[in-house]
C-alpha positions in Angstrom: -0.9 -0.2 -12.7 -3.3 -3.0 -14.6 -1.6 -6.6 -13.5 -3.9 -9.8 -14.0 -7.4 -8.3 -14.3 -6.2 -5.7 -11.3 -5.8 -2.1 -10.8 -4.0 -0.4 -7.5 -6.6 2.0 -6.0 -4.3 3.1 -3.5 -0.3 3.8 -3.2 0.9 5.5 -0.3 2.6 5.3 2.7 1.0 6.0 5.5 -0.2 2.7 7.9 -3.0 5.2 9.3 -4.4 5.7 5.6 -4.1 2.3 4.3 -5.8 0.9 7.3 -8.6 3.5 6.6 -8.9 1.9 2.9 -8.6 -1.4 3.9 -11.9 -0.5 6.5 -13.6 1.5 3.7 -13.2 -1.2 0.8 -14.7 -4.1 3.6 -17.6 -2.2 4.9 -18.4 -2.1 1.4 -18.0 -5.4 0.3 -15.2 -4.6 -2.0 -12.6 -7.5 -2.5 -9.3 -6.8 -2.7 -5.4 -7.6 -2.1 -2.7 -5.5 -0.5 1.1 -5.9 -0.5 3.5 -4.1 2.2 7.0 -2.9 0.9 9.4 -2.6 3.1 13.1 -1.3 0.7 15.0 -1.7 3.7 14.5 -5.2 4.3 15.5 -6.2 0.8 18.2 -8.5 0.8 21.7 -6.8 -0.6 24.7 -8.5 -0.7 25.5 -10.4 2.8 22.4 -9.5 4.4 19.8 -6.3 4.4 20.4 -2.8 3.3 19.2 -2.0 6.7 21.7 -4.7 8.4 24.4 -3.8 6.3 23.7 0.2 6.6 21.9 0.4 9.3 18.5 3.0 9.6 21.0 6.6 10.0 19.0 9.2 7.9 16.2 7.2 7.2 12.8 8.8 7.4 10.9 6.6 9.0 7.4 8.5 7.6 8.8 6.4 4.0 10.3 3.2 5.4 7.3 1.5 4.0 5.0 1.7 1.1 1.7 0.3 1.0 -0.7 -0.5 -2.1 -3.8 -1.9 -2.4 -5.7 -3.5 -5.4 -8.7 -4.2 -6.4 -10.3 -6.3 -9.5 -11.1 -3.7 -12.7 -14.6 -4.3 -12.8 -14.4 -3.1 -9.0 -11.5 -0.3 -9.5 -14.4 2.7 -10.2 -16.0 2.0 -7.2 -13.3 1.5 -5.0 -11.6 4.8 -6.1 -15.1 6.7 -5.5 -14.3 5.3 -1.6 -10.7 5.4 -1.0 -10.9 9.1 -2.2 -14.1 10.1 0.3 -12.5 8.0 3.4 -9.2 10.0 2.4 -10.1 13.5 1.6 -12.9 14.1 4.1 
């Protein structure tokens, strides 16, 4: 997704993965911005779907999804990265 000159490099959501972008993209001087979602704390009615619901059934592998971003004119670089810290 392309928002205000920036482009996600990485969806996903495993913490062990993003934290291995997040390394990759400092030890190379990349700048970039992350967000944490977390669908279960969103606010539904009188409190959270996981206050109001509970967690029964959840899989906690999903419970959160992390994305990281990077500036375009970085986004080619950054992808050559994420993809060698994740796939070797």
């Amino acid at each position: 997704m392309i928002f205000f000159n920036k482009e996600e490099v990485y969806f996903g959501y495993s913490m062990e993965d993003f934290s291995k972008v997040r390394s990759i993209l400092n030890r190379e001087g990349i700048k970039y911005t992350h967000k944490i979602i977390d669908p279960s704390g969103q606010w539904f009615g009188p409190g959270t779907s996981r206050g109001n619901f509970g967690s029964f059934g959840m899989n906690k592998n999903y419970e959160k999804q992390y994305v990281v971003s990077v500036k375009i004119k970085d986004a080619e670089n950054a992808k050559f990265f994420v993809h060698s810290v994740l796939h070797s």
